[in-house]
mmCIF file of the N, C-alpha and C atoms, coordinates in Angstrom:
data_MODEL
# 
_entry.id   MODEL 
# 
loop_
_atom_site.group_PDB 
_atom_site.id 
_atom_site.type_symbol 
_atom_site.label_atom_id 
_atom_site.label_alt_id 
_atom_site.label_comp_id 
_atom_site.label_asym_id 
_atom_site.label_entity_id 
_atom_site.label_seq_id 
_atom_site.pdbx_PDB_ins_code 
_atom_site.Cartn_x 
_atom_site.Cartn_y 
_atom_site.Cartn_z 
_atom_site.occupancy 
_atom_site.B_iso_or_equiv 
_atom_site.pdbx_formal_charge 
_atom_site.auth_seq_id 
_atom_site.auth_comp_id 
_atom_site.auth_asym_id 
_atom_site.auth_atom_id 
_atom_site.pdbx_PDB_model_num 
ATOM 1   N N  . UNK A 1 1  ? 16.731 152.572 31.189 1.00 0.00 ? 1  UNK A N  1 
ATOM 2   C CA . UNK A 1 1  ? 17.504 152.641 32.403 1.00 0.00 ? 1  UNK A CA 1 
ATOM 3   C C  . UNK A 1 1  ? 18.943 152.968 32.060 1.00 0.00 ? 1  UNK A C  1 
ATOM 4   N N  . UNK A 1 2  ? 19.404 154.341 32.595 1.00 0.00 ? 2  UNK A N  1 
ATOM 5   C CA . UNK A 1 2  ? 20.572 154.192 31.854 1.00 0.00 ? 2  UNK A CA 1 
ATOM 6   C C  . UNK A 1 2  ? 21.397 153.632 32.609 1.00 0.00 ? 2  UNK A C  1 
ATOM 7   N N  . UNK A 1 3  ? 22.821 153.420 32.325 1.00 0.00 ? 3  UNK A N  1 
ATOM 8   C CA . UNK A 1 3  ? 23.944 152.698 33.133 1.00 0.00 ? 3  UNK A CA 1 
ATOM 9   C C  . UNK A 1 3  ? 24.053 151.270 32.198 1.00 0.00 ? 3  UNK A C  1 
ATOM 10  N N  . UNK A 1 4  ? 22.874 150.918 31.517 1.00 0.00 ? 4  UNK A N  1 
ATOM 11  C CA . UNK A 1 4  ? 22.988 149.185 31.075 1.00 0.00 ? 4  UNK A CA 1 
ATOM 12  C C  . UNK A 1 4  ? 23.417 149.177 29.880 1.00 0.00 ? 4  UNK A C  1 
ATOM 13  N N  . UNK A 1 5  ? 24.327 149.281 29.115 1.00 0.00 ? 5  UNK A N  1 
ATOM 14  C CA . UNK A 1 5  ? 23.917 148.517 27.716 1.00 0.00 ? 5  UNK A CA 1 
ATOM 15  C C  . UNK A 1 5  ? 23.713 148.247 27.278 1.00 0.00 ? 5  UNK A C  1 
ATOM 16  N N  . UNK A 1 6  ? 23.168 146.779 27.610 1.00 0.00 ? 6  UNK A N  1 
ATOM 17  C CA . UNK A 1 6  ? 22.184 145.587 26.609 1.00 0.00 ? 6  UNK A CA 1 
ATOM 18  C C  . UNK A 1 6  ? 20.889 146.689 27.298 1.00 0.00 ? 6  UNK A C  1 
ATOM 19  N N  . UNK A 1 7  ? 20.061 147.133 28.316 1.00 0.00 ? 7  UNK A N  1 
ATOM 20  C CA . UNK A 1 7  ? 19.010 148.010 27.577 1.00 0.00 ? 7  UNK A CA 1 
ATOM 21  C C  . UNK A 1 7  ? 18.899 148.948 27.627 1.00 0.00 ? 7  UNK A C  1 
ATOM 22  N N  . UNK A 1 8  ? 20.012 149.924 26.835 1.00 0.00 ? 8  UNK A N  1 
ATOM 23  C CA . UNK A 1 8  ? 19.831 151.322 25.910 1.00 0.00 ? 8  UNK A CA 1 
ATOM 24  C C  . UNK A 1 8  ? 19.332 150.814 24.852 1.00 0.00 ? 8  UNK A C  1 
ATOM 25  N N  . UNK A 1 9  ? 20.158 149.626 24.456 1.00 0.00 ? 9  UNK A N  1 
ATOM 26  C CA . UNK A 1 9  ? 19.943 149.195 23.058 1.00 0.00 ? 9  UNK A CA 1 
ATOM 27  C C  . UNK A 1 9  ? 18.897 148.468 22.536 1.00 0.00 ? 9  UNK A C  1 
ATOM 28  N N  . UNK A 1 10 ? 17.945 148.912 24.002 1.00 0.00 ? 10 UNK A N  1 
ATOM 29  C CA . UNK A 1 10 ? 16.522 148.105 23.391 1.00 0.00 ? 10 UNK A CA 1 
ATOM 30  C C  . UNK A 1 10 ? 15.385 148.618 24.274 1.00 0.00 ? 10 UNK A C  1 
ATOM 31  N N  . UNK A 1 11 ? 14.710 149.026 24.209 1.00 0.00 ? 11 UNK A N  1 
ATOM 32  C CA . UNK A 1 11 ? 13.816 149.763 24.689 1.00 0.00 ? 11 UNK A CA 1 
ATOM 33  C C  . UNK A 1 11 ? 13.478 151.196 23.831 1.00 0.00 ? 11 UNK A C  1 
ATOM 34  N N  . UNK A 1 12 ? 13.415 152.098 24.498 1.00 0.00 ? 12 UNK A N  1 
ATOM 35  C CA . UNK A 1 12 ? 13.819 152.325 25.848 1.00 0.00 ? 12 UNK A CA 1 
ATOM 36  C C  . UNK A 1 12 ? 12.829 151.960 26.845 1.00 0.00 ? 12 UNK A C  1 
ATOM 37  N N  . UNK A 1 13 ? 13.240 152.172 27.939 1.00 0.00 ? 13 UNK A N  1 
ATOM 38  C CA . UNK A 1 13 ? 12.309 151.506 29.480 1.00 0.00 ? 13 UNK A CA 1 
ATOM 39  C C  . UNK A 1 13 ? 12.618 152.654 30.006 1.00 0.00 ? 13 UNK A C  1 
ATOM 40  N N  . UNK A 1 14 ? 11.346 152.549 30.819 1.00 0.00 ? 14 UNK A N  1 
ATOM 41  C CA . UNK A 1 14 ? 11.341 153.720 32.055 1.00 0.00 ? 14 UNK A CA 1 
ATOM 42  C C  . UNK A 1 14 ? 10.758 153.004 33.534 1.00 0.00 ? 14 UNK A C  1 
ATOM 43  N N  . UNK A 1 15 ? 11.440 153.417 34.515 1.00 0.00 ? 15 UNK A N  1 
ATOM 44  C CA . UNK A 1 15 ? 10.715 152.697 35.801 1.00 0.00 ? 15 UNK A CA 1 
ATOM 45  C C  . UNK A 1 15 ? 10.841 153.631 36.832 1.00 0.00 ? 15 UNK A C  1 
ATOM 46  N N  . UNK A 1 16 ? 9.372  153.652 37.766 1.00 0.00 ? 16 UNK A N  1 
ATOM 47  C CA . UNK A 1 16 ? 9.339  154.951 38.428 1.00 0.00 ? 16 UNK A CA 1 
ATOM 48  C C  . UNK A 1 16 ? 8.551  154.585 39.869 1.00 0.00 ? 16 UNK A C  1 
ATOM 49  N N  . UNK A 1 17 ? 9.456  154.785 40.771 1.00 0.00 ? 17 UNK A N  1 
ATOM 50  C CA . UNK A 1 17 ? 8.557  154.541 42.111 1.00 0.00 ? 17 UNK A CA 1 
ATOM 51  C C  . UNK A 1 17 ? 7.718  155.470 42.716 1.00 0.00 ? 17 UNK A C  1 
ATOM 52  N N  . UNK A 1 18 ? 6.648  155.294 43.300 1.00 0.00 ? 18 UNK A N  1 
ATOM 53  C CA . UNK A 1 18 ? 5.649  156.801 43.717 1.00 0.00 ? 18 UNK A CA 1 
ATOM 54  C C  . UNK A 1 18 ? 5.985  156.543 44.831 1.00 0.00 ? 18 UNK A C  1 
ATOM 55  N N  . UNK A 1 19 ? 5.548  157.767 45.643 1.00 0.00 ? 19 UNK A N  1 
ATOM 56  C CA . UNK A 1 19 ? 5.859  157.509 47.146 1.00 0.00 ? 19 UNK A CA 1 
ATOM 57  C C  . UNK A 1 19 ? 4.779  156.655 47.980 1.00 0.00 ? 19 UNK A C  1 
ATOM 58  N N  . UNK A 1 20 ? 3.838  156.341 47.236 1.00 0.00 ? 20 UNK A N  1 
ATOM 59  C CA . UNK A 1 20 ? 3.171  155.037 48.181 1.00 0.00 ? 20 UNK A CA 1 
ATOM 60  C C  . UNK A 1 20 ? 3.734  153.778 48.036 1.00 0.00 ? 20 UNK A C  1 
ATOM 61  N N  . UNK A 1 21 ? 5.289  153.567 47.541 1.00 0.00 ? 21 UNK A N  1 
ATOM 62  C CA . UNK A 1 21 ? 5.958  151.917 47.328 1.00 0.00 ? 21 UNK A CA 1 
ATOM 63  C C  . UNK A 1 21 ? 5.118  151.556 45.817 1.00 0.00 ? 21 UNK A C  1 
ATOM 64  N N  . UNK A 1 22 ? 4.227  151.777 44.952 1.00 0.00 ? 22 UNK A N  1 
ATOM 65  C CA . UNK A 1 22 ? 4.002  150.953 44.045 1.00 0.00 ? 22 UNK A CA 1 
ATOM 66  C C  . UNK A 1 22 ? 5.127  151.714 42.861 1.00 0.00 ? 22 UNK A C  1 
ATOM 67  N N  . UNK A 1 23 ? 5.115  150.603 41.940 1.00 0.00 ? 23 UNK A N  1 
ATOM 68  C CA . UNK A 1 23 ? 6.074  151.110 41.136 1.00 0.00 ? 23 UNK A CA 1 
ATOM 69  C C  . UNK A 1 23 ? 5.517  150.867 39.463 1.00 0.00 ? 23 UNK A C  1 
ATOM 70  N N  . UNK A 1 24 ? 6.226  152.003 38.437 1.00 0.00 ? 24 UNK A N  1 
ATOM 71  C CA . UNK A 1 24 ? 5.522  151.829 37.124 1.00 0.00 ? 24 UNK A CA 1 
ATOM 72  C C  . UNK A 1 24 ? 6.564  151.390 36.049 1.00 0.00 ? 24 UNK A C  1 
ATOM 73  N N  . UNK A 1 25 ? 6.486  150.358 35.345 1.00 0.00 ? 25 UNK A N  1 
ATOM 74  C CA . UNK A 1 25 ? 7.072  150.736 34.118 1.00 0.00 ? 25 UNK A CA 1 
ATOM 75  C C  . UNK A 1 25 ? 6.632  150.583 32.623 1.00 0.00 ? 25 UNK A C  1 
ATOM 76  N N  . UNK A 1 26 ? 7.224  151.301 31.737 1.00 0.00 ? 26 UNK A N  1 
ATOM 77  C CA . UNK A 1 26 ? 7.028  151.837 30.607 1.00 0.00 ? 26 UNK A CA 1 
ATOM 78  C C  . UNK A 1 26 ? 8.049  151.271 29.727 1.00 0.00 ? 26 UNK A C  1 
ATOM 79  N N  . UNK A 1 27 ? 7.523  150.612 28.267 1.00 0.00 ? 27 UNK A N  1 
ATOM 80  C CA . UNK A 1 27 ? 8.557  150.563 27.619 1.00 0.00 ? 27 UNK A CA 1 
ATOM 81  C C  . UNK A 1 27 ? 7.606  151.223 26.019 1.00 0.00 ? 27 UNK A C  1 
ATOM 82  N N  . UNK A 1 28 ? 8.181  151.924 25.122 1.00 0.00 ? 28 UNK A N  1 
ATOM 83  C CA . UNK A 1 28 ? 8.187  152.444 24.628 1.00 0.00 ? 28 UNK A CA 1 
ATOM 84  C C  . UNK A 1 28 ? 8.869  151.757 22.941 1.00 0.00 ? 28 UNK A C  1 
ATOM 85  N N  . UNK A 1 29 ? 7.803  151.047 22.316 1.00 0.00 ? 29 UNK A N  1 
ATOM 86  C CA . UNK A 1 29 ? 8.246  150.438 21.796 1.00 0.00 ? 29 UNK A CA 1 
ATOM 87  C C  . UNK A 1 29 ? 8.998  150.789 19.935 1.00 0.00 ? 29 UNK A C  1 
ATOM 88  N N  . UNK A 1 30 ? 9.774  150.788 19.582 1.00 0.00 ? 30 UNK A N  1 
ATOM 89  C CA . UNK A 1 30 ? 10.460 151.818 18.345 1.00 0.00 ? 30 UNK A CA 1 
ATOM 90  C C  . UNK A 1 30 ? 10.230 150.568 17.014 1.00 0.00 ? 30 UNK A C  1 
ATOM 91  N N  . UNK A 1 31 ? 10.520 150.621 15.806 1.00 0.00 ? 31 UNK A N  1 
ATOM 92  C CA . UNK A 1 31 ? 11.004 149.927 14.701 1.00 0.00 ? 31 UNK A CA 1 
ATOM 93  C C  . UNK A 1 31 ? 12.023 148.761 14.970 1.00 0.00 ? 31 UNK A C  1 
ATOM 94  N N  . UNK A 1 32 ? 12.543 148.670 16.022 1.00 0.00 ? 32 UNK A N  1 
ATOM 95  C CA . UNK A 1 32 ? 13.647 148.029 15.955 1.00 0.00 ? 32 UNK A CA 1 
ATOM 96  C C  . UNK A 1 32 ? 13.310 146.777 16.791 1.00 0.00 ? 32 UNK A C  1 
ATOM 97  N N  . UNK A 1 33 ? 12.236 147.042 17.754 1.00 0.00 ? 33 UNK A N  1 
ATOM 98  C CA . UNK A 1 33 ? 11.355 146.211 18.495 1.00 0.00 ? 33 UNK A CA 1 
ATOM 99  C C  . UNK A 1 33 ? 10.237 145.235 17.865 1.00 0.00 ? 33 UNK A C  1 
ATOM 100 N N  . UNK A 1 34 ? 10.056 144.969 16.513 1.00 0.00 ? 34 UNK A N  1 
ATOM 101 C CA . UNK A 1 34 ? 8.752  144.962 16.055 1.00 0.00 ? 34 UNK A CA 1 
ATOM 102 C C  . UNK A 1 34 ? 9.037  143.198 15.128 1.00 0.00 ? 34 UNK A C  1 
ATOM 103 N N  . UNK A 1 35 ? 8.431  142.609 15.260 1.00 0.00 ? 35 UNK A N  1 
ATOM 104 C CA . UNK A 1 35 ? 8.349  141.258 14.388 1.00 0.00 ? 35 UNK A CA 1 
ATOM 105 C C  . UNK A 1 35 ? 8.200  141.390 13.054 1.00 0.00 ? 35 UNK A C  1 
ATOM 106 N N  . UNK A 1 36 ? 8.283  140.398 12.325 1.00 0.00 ? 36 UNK A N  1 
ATOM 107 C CA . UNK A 1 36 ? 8.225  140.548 10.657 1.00 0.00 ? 36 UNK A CA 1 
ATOM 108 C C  . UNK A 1 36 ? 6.971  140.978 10.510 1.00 0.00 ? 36 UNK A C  1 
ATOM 109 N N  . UNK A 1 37 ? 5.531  140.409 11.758 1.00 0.00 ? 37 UNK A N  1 
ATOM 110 C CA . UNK A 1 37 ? 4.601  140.804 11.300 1.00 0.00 ? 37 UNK A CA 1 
ATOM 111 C C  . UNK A 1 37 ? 4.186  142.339 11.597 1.00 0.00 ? 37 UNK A C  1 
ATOM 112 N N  . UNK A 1 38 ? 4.830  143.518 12.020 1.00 0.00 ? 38 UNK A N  1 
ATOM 113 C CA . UNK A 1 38 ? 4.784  144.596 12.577 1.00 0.00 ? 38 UNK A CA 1 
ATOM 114 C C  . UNK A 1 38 ? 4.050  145.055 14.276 1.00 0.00 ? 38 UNK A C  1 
ATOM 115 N N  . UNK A 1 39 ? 4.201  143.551 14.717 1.00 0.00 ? 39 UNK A N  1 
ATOM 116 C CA . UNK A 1 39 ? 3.717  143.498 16.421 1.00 0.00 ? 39 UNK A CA 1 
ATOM 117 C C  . UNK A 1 39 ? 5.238  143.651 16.971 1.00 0.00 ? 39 UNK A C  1 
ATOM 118 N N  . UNK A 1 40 ? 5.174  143.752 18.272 1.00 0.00 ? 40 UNK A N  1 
ATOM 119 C CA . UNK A 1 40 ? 6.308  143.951 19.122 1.00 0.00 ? 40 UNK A CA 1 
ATOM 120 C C  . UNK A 1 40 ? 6.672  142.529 19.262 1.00 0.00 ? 40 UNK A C  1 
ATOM 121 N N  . UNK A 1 41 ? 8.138  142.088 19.187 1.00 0.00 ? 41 UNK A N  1 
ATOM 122 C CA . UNK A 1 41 ? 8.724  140.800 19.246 1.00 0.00 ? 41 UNK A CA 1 
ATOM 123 C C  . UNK A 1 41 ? 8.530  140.384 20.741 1.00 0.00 ? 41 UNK A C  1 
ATOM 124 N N  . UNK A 1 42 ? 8.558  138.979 20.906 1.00 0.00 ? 42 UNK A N  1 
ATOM 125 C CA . UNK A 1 42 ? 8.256  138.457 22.118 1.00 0.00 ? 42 UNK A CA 1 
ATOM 126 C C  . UNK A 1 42 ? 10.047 139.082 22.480 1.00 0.00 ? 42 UNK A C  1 
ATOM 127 N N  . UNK A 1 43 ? 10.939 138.524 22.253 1.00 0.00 ? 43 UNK A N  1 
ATOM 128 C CA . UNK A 1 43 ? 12.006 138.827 22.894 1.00 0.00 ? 43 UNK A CA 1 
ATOM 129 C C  . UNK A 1 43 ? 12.323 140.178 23.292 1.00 0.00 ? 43 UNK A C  1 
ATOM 130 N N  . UNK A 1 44 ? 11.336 141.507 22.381 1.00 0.00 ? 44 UNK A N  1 
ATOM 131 C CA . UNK A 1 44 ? 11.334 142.581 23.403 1.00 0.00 ? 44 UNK A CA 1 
ATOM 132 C C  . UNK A 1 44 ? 10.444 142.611 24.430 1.00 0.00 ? 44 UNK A C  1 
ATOM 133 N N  . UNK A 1 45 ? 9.623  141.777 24.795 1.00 0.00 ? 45 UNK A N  1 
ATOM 134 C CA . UNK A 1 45 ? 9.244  141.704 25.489 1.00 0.00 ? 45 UNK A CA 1 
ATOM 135 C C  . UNK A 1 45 ? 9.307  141.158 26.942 1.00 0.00 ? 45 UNK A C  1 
ATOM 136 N N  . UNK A 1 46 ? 10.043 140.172 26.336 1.00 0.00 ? 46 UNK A N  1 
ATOM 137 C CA . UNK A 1 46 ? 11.011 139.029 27.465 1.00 0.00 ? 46 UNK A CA 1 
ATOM 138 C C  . UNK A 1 46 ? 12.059 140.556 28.358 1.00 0.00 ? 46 UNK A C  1 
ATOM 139 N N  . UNK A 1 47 ? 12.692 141.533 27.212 1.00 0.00 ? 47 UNK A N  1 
ATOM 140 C CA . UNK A 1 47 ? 13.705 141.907 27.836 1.00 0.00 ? 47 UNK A CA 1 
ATOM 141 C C  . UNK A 1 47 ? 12.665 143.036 28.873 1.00 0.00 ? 47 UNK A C  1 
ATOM 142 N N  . UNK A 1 48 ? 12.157 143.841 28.673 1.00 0.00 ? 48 UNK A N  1 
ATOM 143 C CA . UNK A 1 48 ? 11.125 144.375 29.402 1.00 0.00 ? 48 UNK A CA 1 
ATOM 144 C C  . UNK A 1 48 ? 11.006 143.646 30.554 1.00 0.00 ? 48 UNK A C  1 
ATOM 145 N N  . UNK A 1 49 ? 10.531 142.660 30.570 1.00 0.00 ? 49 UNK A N  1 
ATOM 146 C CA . UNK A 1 49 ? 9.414  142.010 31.804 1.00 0.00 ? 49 UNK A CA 1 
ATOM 147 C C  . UNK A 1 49 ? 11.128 141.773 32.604 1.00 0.00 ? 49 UNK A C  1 
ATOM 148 N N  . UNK A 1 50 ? 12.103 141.452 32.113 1.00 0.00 ? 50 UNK A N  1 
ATOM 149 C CA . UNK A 1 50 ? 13.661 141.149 32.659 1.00 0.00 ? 50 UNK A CA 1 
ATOM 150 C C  . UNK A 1 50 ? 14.008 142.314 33.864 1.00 0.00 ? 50 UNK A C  1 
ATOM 151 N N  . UNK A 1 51 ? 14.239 143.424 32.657 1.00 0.00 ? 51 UNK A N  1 
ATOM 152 C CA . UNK A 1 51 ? 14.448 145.016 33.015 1.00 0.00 ? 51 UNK A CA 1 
ATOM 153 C C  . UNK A 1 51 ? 13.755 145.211 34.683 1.00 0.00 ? 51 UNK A C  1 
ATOM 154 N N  . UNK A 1 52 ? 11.902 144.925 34.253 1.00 0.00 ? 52 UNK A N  1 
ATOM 155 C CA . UNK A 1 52 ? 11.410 145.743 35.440 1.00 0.00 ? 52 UNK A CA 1 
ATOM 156 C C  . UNK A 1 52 ? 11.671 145.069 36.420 1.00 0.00 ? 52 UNK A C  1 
ATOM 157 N N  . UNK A 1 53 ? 11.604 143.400 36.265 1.00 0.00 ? 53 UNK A N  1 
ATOM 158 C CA . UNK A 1 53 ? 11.799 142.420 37.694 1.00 0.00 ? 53 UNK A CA 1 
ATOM 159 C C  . UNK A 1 53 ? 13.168 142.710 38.167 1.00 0.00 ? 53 UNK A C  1 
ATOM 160 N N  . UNK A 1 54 ? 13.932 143.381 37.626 1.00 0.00 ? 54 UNK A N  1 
ATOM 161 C CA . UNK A 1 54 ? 15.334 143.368 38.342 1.00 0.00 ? 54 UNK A CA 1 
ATOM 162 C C  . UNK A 1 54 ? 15.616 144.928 38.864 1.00 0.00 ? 54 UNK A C  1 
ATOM 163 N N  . UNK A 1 55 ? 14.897 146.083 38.223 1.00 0.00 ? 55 UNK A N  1 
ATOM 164 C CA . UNK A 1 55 ? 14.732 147.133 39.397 1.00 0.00 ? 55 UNK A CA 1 
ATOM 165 C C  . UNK A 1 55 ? 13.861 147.213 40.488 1.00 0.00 ? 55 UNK A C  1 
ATOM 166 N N  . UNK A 1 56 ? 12.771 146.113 40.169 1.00 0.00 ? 56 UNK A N  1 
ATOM 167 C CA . UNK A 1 56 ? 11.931 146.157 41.363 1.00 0.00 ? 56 UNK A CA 1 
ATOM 168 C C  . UNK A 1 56 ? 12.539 144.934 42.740 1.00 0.00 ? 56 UNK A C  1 
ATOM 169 N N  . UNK A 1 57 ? 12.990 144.058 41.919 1.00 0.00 ? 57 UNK A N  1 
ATOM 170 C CA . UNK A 1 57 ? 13.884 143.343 42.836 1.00 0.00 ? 57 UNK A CA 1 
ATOM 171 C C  . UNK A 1 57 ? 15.387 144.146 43.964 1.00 0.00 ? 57 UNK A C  1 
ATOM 172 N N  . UNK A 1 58 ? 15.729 145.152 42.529 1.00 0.00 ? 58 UNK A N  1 
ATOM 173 C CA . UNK A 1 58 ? 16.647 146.235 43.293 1.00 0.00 ? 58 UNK A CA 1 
ATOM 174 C C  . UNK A 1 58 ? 16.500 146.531 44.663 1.00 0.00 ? 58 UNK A C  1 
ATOM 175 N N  . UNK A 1 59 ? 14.796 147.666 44.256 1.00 0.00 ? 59 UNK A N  1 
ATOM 176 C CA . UNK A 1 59 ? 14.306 148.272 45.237 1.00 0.00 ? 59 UNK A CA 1 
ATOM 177 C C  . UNK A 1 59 ? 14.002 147.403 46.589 1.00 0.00 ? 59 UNK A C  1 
ATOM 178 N N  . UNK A 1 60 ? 13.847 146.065 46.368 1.00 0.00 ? 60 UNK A N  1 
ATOM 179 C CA . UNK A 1 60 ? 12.989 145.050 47.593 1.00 0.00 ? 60 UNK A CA 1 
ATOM 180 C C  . UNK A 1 60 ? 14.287 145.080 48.556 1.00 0.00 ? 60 UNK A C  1 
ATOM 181 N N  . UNK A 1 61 ? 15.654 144.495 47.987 1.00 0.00 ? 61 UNK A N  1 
ATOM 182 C CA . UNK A 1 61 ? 16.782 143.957 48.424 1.00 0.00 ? 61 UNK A CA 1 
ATOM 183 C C  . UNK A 1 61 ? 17.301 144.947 48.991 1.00 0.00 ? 61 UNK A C  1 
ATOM 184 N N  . UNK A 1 62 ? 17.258 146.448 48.780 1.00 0.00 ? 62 UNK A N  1 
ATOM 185 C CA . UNK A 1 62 ? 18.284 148.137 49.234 1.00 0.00 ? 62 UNK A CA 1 
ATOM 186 C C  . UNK A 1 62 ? 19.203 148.132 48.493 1.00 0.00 ? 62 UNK A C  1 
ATOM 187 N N  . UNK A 1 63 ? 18.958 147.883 47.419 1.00 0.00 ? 63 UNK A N  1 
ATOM 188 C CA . UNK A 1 63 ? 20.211 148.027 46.240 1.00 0.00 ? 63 UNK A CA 1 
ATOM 189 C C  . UNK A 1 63 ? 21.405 147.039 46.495 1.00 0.00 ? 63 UNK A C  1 
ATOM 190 N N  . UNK A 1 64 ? 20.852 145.701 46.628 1.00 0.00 ? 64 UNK A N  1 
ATOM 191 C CA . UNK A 1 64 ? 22.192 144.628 46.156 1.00 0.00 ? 64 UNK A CA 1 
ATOM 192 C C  . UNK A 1 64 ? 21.920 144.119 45.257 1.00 0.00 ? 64 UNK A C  1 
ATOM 193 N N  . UNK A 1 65 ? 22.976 143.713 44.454 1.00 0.00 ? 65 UNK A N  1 
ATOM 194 C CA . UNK A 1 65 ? 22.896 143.097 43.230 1.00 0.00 ? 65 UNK A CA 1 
ATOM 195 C C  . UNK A 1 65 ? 22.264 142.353 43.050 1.00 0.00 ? 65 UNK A C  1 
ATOM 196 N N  . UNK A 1 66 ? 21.460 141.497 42.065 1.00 0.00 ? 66 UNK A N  1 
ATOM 197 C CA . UNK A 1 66 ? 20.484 140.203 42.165 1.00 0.00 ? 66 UNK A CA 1 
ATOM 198 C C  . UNK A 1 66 ? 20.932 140.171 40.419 1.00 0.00 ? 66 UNK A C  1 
ATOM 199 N N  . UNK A 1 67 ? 20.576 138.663 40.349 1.00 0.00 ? 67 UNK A N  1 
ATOM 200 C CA . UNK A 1 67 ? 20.203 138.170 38.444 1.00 0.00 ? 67 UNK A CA 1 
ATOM 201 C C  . UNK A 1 67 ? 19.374 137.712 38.290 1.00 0.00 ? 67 UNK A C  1 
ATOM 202 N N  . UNK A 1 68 ? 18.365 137.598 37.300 1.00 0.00 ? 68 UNK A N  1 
ATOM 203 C CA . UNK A 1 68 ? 17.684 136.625 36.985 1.00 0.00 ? 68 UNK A CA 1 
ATOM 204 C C  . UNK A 1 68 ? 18.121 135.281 36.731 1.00 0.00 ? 68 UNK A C  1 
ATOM 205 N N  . UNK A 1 69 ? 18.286 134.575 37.433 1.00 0.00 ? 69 UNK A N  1 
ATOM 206 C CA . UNK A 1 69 ? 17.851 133.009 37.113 1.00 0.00 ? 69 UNK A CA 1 
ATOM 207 C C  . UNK A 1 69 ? 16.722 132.303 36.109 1.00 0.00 ? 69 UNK A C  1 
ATOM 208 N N  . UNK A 1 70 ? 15.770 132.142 36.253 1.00 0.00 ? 70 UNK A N  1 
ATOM 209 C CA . UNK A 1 70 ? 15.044 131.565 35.781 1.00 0.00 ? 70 UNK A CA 1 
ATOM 210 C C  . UNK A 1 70 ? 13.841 132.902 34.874 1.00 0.00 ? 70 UNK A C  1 
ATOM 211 N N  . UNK A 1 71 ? 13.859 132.795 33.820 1.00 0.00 ? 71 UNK A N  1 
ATOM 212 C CA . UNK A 1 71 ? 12.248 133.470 33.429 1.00 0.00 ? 71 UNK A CA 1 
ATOM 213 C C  . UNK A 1 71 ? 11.431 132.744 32.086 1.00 0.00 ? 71 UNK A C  1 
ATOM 214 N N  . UNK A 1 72 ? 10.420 132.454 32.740 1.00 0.00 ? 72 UNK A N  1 
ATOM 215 C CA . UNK A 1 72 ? 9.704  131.356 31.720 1.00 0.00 ? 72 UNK A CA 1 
ATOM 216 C C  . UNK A 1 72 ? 8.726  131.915 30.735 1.00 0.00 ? 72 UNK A C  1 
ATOM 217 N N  . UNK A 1 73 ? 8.750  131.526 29.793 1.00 0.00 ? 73 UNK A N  1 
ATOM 218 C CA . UNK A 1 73 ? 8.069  132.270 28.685 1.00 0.00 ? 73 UNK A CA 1 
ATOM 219 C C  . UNK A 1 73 ? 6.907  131.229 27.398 1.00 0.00 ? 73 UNK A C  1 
ATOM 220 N N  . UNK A 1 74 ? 5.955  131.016 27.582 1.00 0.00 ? 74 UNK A N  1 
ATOM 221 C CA . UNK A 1 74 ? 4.845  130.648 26.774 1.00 0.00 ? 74 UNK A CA 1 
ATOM 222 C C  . UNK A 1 74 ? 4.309  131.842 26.022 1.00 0.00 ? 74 UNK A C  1 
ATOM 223 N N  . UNK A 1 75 ? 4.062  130.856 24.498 1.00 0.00 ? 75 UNK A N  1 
ATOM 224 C CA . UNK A 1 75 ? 3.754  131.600 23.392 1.00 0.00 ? 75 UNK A CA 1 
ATOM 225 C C  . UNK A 1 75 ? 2.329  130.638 22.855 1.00 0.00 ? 75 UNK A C  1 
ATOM 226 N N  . UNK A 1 76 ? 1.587  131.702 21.850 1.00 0.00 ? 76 UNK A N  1 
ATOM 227 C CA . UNK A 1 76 ? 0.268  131.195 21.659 1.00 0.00 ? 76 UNK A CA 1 
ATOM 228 C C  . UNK A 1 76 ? 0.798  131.424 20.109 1.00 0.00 ? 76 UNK A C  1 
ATOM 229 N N  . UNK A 1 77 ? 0.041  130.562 19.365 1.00 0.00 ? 77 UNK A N  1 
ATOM 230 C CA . UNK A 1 77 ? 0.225  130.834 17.693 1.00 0.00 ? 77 UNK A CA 1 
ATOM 231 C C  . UNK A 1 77 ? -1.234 131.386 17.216 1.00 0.00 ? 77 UNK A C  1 
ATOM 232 N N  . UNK A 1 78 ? -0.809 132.472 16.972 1.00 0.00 ? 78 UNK A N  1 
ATOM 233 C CA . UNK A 1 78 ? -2.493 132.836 16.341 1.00 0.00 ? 78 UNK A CA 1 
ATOM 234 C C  . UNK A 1 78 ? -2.153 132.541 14.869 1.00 0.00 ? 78 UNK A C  1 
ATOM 235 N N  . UNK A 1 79 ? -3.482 132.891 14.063 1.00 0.00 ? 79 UNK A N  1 
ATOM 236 C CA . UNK A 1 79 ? -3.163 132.975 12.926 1.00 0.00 ? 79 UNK A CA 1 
ATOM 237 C C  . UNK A 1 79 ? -3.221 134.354 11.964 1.00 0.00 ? 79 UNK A C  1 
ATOM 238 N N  . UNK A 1 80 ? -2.399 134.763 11.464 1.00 0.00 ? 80 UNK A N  1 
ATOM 239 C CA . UNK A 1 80 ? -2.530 136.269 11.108 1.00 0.00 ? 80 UNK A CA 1 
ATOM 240 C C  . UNK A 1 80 ? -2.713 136.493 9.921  1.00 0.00 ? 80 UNK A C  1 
# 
């Protein structure tokens, strides 16, 4: 999304409305995204799921500002 800072510098993300109101997004995950174990880090992931709830929140509101408040996050330990 451009315009943000904190995510140029992480993604990149893409988010795209069709003209029936549903909406898509894409994140595209690079080297810089990736855990020690070579999976995608939860915290890029956190920022993703951040990203799309706040353009789709955009779109709900007609473009007023909104923040996230609250986003809750559970993790599973596998064993690798």
């Amino acid at each position: 999304m451009a315009g943000d800072p904190f995510e140029t510098t992480n993604g990149p993300f893409y988010f795209r409305t069709e003209g029936d109101g549903s909406a898509h997004g894409i994140f595209v995950p690079e080297g810089r995204d990736l855990n020690g174990h070579g999976s995608i880090h939860g915290g890029a992931l956190l920022t993703f799921a951040d990203a799309m709830a706040g353009s789709i929140l955009h779109l709900t509101v007609n473009g007023q500002l909104a923040a996230t408040v609250t986003l809750d996050y559970e993790s599973v330990s596998m064993p690798f």
